[in-house]
VOPAGU-2260 file (C-alpha; in pm, 1 decimal, decimal comma):
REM VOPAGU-2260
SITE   aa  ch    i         X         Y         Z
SITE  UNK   A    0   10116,2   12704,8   11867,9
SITE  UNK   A    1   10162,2   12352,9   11893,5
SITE  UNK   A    2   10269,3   12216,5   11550,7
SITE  UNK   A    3   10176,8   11832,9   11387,7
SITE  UNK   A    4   10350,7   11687,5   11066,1
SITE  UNK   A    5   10210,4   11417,6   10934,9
SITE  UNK   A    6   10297,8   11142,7   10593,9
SITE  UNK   A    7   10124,0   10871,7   10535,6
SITE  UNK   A    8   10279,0   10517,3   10318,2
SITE  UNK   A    9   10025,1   10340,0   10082,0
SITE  UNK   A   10   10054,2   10078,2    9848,7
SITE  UNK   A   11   10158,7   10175,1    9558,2
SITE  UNK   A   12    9864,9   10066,8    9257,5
SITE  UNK   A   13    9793,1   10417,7    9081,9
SITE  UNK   A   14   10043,8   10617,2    9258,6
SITE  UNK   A   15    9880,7   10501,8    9630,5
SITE  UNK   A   16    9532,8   10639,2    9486,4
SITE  UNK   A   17    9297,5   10646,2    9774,1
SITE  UNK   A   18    9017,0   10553,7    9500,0
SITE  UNK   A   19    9179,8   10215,4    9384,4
SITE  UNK   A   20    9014,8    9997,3    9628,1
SITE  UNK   A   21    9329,1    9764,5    9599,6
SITE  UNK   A   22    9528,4   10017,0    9783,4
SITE  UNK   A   23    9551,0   10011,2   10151,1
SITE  UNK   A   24    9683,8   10258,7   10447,8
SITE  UNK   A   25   10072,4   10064,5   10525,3
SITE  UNK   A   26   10196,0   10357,0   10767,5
SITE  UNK   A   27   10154,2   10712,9   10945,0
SITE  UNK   A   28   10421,9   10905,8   11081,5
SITE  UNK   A   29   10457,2   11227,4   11272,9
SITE  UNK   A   30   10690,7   11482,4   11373,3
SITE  UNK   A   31   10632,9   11803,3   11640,7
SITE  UNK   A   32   10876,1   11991,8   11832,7
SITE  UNK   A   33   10959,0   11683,3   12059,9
SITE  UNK   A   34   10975,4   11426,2   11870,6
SITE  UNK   A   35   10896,8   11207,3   11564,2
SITE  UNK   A   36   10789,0   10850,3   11495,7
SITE  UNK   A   37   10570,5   10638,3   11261,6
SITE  UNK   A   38   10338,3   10339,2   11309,9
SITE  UNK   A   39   10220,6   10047,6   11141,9
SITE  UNK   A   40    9861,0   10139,8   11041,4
SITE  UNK   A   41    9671,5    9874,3   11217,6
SITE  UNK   A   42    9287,9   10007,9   11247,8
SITE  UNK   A   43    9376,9   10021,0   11635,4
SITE  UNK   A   44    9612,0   10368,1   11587,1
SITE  UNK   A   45    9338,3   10553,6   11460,2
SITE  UNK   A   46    9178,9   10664,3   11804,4
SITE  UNK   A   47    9550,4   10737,8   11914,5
SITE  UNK   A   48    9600,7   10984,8   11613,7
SITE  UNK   A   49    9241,6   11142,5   11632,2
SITE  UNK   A   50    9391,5   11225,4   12011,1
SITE  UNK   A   51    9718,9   11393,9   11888,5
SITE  UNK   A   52    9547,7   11535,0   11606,6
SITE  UNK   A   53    9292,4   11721,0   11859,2
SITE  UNK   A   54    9594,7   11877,9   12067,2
SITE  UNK   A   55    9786,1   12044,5   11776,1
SITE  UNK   A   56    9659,4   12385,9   11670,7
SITE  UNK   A   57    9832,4   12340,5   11305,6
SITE  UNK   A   58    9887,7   12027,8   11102,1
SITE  UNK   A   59   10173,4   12035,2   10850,0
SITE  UNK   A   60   10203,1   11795,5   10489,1
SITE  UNK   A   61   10292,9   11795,2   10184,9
SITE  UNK   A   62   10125,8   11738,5    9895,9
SITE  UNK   A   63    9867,6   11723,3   10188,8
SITE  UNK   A   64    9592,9   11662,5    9979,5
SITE  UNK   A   65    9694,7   11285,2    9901,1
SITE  UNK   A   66    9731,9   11256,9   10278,4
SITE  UNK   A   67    9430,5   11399,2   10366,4
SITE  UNK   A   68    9236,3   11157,6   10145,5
SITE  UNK   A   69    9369,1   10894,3   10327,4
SITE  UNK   A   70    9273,8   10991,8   10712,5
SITE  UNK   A   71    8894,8   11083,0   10622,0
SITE  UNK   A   72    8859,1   10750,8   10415,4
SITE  UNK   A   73    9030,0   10579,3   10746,1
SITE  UNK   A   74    8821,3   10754,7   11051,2
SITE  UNK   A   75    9065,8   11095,4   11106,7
SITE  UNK   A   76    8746,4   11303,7   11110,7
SITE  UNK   A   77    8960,7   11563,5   11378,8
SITE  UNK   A   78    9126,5   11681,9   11071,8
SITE  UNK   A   79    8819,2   11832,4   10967,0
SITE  UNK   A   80    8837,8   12092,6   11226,0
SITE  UNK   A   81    9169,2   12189,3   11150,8
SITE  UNK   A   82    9440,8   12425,7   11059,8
SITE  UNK   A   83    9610,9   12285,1   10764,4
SITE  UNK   A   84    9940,1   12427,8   10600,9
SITE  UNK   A   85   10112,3   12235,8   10306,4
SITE  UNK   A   86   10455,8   12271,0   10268,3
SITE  UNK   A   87   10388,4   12236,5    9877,6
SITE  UNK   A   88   10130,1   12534,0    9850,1
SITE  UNK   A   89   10309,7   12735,3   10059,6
SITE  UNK   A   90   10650,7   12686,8    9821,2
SITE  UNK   A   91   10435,4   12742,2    9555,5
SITE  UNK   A   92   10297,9   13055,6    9682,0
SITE  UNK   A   93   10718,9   13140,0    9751,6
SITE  UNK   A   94   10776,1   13112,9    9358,1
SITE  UNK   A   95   10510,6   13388,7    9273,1
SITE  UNK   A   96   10342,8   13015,5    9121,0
SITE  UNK   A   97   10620,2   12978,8    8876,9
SITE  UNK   A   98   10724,8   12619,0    9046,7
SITE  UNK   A   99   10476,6   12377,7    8940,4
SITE  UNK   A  100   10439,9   12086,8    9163,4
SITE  UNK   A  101   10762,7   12167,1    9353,1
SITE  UNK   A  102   10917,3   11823,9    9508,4
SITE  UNK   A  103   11000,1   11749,4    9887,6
SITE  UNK   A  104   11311,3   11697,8    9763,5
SITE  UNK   A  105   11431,3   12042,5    9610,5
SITE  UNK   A  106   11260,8   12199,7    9862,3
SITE  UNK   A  107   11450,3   12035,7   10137,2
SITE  UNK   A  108   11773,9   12140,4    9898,0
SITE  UNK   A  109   11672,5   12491,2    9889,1
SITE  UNK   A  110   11680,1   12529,4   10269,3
SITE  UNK   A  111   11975,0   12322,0   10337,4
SITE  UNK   A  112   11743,5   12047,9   10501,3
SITE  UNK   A  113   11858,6   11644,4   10472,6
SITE  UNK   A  114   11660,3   11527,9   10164,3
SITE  UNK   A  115   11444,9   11206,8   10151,4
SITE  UNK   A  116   11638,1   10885,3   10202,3
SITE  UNK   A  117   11649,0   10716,6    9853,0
SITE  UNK   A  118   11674,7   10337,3    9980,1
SITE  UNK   A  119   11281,0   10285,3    9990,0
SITE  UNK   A  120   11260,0   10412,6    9612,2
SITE  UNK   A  121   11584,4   10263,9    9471,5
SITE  UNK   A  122   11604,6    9933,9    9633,8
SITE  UNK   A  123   11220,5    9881,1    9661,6
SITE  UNK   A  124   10939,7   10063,4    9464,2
SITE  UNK   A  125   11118,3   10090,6    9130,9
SITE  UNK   A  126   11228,9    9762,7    9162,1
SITE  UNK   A  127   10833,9    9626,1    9206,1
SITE  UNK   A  128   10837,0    9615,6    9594,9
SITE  UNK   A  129   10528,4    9686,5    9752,8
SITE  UNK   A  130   10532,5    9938,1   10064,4
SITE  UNK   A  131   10362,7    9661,5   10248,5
SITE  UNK   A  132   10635,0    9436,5   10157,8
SITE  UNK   A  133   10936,6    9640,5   10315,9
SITE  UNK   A  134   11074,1    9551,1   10615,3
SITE  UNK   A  135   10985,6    9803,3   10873,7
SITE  UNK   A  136   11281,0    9909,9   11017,9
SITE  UNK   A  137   11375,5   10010,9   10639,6
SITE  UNK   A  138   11012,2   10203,6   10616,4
SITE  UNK   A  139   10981,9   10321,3   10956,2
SITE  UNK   A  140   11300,1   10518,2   10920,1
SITE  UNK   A  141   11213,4   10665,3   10560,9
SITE  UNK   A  142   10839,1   10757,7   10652,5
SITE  UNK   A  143   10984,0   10935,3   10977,4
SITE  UNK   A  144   11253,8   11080,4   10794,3
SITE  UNK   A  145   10975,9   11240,4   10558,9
SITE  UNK   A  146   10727,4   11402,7   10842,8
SITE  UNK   A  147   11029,2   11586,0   10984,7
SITE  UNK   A  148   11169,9   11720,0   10686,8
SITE  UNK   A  149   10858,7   11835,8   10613,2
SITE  UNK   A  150   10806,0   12036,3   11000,4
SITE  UNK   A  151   11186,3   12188,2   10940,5
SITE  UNK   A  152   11027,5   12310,7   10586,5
SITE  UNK   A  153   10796,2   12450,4   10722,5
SITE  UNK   A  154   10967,7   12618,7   11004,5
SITE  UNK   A  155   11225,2   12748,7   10666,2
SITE  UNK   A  156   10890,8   12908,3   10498,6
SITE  UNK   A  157   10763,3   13091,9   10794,9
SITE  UNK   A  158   11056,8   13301,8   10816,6
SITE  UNK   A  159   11049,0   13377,8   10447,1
SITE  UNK   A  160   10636,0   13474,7   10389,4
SITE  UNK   A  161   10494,0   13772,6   10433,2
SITE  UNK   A  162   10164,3   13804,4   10648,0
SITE  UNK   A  163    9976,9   13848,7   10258,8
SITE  UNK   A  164   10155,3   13515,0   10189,7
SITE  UNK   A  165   10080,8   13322,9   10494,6
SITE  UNK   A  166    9717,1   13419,7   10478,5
SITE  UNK   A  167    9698,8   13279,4   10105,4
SITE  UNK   A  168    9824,8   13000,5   10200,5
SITE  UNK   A  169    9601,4   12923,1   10524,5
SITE  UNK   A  170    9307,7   13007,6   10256,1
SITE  UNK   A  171    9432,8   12757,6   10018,3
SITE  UNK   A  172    9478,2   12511,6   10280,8
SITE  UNK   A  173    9123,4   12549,0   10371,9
SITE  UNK   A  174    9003,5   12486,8   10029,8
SITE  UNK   A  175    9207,0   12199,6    9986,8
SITE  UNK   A  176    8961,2   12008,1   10273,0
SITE  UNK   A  177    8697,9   12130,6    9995,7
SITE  UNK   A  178    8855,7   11977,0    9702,5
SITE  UNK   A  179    8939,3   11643,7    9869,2
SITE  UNK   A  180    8561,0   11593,3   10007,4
SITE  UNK   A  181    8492,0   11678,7    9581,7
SITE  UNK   A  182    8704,8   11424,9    9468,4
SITE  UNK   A  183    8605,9   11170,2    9699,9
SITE  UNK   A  184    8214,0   11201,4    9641,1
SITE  UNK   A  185    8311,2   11177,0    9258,5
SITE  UNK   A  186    8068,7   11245,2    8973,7
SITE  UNK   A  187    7821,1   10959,7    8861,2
SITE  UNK   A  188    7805,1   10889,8    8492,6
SITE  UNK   A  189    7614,9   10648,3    8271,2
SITE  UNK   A  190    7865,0   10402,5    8130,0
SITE  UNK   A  191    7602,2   10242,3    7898,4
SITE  UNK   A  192    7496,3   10607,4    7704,6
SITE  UNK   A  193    7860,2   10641,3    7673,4
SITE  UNK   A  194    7931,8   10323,3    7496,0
SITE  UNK   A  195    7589,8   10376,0    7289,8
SITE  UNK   A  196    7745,3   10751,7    7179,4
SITE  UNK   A  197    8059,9   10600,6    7114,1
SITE  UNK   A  198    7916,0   10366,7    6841,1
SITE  UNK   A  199    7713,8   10707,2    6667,1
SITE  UNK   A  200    8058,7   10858,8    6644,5
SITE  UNK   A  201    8184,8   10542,3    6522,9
SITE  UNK   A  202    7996,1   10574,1    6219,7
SITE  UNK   A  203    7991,1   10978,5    6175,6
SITE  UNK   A  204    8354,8   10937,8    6169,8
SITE  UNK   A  205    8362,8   10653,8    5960,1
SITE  UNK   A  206    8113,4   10891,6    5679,3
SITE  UNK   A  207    8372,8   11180,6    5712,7
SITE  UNK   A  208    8677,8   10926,5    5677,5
SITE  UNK   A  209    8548,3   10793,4    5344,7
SITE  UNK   A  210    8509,4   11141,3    5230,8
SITE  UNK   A  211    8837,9   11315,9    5256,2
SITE  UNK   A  212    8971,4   10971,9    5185,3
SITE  UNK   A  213    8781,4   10919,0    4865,3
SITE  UNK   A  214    8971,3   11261,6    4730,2
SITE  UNK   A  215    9298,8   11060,2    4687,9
SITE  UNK   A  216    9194,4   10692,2    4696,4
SITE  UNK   A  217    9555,2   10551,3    4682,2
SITE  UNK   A  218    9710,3   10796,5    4961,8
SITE  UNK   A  219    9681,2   10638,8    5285,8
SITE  UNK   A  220    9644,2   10967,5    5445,1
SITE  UNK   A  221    9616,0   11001,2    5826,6
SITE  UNK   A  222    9370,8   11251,6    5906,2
SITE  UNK   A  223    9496,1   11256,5    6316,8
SITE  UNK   A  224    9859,7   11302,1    6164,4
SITE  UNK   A  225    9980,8   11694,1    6131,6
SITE  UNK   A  226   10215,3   11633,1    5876,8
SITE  UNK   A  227    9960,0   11435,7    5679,0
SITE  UNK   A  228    9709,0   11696,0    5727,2
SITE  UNK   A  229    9955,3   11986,1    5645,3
SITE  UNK   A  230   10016,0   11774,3    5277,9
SITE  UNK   A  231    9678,4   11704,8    5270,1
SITE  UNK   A  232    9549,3   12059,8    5317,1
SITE  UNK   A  233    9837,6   12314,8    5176,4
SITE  UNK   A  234   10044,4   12039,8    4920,2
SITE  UNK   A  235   10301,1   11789,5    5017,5
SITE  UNK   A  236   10432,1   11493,5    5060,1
SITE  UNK   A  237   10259,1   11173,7    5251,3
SITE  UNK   A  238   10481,1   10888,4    5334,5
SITE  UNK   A  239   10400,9   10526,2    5281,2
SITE  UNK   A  240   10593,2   10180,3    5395,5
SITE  UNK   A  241   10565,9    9984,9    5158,3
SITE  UNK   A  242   10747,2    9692,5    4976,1
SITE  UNK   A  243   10936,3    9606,5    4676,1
SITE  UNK   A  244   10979,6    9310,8    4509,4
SITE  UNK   A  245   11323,1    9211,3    4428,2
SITE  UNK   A  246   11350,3    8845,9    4300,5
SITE  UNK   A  247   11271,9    8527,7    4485,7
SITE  UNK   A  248   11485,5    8276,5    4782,9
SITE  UNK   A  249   11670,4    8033,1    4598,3
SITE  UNK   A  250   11812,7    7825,1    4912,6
SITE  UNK   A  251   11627,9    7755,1    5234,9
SITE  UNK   A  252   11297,4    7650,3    5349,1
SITE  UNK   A  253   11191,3    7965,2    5168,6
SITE  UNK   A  254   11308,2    7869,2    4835,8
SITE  UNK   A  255   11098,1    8002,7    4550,5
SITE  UNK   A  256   10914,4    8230,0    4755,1
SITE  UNK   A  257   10900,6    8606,8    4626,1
SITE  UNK   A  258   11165,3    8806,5    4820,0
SITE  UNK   A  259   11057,5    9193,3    4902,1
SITE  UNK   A  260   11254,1    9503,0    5055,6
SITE  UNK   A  261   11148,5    9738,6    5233,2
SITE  UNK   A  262   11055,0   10108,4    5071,8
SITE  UNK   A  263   10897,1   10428,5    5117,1
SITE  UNK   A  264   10671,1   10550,3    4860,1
SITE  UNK   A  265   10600,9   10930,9    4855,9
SITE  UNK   A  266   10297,0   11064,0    4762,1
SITE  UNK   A  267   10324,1   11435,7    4639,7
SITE  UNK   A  268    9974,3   11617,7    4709,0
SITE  UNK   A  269    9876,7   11941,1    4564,2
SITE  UNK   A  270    9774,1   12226,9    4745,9
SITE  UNK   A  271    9441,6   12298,6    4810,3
SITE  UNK   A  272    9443,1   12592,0    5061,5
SITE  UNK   A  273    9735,1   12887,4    5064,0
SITE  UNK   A  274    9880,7   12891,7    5430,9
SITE  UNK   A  275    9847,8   13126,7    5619,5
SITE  UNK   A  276   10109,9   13431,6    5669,8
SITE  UNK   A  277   10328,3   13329,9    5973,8
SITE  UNK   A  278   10172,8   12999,8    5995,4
SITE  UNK   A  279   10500,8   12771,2    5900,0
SITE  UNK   A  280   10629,0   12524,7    6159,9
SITE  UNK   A  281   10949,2   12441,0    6265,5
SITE  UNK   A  282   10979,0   12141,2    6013,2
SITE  UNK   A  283   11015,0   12223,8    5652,1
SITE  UNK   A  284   10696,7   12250,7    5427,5
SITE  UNK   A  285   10446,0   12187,7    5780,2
SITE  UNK   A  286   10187,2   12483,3    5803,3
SITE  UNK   A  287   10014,4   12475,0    6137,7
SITE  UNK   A  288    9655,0   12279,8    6119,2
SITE  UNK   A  289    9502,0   12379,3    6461,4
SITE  UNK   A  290    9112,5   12468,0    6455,0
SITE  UNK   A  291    9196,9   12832,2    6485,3
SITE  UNK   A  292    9403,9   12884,1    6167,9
SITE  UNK   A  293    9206,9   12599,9    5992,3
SITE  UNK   A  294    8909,8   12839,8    6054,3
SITE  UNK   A  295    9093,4   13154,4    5850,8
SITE  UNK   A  296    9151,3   12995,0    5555,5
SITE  UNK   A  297    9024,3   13156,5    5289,9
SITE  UNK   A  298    8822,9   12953,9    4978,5
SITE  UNK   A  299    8563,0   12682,2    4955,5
SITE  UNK   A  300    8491,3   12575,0    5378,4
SITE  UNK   A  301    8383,0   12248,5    5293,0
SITE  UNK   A  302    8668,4   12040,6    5333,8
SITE  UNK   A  303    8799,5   12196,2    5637,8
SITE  UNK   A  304    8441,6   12196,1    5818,5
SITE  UNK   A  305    8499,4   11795,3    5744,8
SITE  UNK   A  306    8847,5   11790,9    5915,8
SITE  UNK   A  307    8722,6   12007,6    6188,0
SITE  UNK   A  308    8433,4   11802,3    6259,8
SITE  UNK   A  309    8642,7   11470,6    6254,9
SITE  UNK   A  310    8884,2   11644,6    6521,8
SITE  UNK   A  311    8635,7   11687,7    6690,9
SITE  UNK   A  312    8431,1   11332,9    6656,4
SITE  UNK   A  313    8769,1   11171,3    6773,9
SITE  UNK   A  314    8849,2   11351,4    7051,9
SITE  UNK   A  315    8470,2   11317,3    7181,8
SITE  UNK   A  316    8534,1   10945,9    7194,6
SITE  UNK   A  317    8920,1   10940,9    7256,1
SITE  UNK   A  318    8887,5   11166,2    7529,7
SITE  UNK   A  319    8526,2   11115,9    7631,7
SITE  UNK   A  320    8283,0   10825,8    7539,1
SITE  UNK   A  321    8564,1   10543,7    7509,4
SITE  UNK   A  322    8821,7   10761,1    7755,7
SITE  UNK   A  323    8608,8   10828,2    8067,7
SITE  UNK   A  324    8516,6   10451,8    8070,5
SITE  UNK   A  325    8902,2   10326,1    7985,0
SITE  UNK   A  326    8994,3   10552,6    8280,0
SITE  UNK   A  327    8695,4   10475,5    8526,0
SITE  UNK   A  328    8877,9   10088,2    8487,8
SITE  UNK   A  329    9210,5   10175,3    8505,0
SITE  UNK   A  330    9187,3   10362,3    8756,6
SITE  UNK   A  331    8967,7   10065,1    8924,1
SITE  UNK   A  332    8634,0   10307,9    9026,5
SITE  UNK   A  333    8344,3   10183,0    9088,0
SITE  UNK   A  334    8107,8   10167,8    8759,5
SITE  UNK   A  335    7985,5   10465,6    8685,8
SITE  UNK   A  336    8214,1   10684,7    8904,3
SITE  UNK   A  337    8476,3   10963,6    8814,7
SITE  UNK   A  338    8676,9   11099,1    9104,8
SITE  UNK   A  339    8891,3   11354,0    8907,8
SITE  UNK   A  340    9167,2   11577,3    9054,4
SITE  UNK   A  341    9179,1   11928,7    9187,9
SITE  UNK   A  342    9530,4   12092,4    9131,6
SITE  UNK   A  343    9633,6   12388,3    9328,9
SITE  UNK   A  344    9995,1   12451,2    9239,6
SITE  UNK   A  345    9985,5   12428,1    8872,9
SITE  UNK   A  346    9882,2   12783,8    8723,3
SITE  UNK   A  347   10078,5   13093,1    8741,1
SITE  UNK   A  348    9741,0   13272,3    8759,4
SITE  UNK   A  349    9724,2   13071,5    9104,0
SITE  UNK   A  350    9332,9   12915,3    8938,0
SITE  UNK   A  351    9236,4   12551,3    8994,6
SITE  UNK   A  352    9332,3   12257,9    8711,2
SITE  UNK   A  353    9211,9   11981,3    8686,3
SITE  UNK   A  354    9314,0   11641,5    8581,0
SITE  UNK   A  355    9221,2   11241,1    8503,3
SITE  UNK   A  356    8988,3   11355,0    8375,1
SITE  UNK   A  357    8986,5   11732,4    8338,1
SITE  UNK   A  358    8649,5   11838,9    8495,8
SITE  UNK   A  359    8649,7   12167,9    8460,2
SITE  UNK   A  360    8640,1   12116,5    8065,8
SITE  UNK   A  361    8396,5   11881,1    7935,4
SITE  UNK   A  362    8269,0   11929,6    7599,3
SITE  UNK   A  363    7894,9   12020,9    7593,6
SITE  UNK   A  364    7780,8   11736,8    7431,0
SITE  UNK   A  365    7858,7   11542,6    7763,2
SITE  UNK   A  366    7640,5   11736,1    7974,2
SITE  UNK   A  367    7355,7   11447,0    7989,6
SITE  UNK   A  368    7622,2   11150,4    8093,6
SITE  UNK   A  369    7634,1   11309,2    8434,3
SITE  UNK   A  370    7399,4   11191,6    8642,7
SITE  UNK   A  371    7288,7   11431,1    8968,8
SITE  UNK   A  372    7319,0   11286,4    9342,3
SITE  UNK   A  373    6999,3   11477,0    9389,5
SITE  UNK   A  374    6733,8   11303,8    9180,0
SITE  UNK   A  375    6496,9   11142,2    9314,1
């Protein structure tokens, strides 16, 4: 079997994203049982690579995914056809999926392998260095470095997996070319409904507010704070800053002018709901406020339908009308583009996540902001 490793180097806006169209492709390099290298990513290499790419039977990564993204945005289509193993699944897999996101790093420590060389980190990215902006001999060595750690990982896992755990891991590999052709076609949504829904919540929140506020007018309660919800709901106390006055300046520029301190008023609430049994948290007089014991409380539902329905009013445009746009930007997609993330190494059931945004938990109200490929 002849065996590739391959790293690329990217610029580093969003963690390298390949969907931040200010990143760009700085380096490749490669290790196989002969030898190991890397090279300036010029736009010229690629036919080169597609030709060593062709004559391995296996290509090795890590975190291969990120990797992979890169090659099929920059012409590696021979990838496509074939055998991938990443060093991260595969450790994963080793940990019965109790390591979450294991690191090059500790997994060079575990098998006794030279870990990463810190310079490139240290010395440049943390101190605001581009990649691009290293001096190669510095980033040749370190992206070198990092394919052949990752082959002798590899070579350390084989020995260690049993045929079951090899197979899962070929299987995940193969959905991993899956995920990454997902997450690079993205999901089209309308930007413009979103801001439109986000004004309706606006106000529906606004109603509620002035509701549950209107029951003590002078407590500035905050309805998105547990520990003003706990008072607000089962008796308490709410904090306020406030200030005192105390005299006035008699020397200075500020003479005559009312001097204050600063105080906290404390607003002792009633209680309106009896706690549930077992429901105390860890800090004194806090009952827990989550939708599932806020449901079981027993007496008039009114108030805690309103609280309910302004969790959920928030979180629709925290999370979903303002937050999908806020993230589309910072994460510089196009308009009207999502291009979440596919995690395979972060449940112990060994199921997909997902993440920025989560797609495999939208809220049903969102279902008609997506917008099909397909219509005509």
């Amino acid at each position: 079997m002849k065996l590739l490793a391959l790293d690329v180097e990217t610029t580093t806006f969003n963690k390298g994203a390949y969907s931040d169209p200010r990143n760009s492709l700085v380096c490749y390099s490669w290790a196989h049982e002969a030898s190991q290298g890397a090279l300036l990513w010029d736009g010229v290499v690629c036919q080169e690579l597609n030709e060593g790419v062709s004559r391995a039977s296996l290509i090795i990564g890590f975190n291969f995914k990120f990797d992979y993204h890169w090659f099929m945005k920059r012409g590696v289509y021979q990838l496509a056809s074939k055998q991938l193993w990443d060093v991260q699944i595969a450790e994963f897999i080793l940990s019965h999926q109790t390591n979450r996101f294991p690191s090059l790093n500790e997994t060079c420590i575990k098998y006794g392998i030279p870990i990463k060389l810190d310079i490139v980190k240290t010395e440049y990215w943390d101190k605001g260095i581009d990649t691009k902006d290293i001096p190669w001999p510095i980033l040749e060595e370190y992206a070198t470095h990092d394919a052949w750690v990752t082959l002798q990982c590899y070579y350390a896992q084989r020995k260690l997996m049993t045929p079951a755990q090899i197979k899962l891991c070929y299987l995940m590999c193969q959905d991993l070319k899956i995920l990454q052709e997902m997450e690079a076609n993205g999901i089209p949504f309308n930007e413009q409904l979103c801001e439109q829904r986000a004004k309706e919540v606006d106000d529906q929140i606004k109603e509620i507010q002035s509701k549950l506020s209107a029951i003590y007018p002078s407590v500035p309660i905050n309805f998105a704070s547990n520990d003003h919800l706990s008072a607000f709901l089962y008796g308490g106390v709410v904090k306020e800053e406030g200030k005192e006055h105390i005299g006035f300046y008699k020397t200075g520029v500020r003479a005559g002018q009312p001097k204050f301190k600063n105080v906290i008023i404390e607003h002792t609430l009633p209680r309106i709901y009896e706690p549930l049994k077992g429901s105390a948290m860890a800090k004194e007089g806090n009952f827990a406020t989550d939708e599932g014991t806020l449901r079981k409380l027993r007496g008039n539902k009114q108030l805690v339908n309103m609280v309910l329905d302004l969790s959920k009013l928030e979180k629709l445009n925290g999370t979903y009308y303002r937050g999908l746009v806020s993230l589309r930007k910072t994460m510089q997609w196009p308009e009207g583009m999502l291009h979440g993330q596919f995690n395979q190494t972060t449940a112990q059931t060994g199921r997909l996540s997902s993440s920025k945004p989560n797609l495999q938990n939208f809220s049903s109200e969102l279902q008609d902001i997506f917008i099909s490929k397909y219509n005509d």
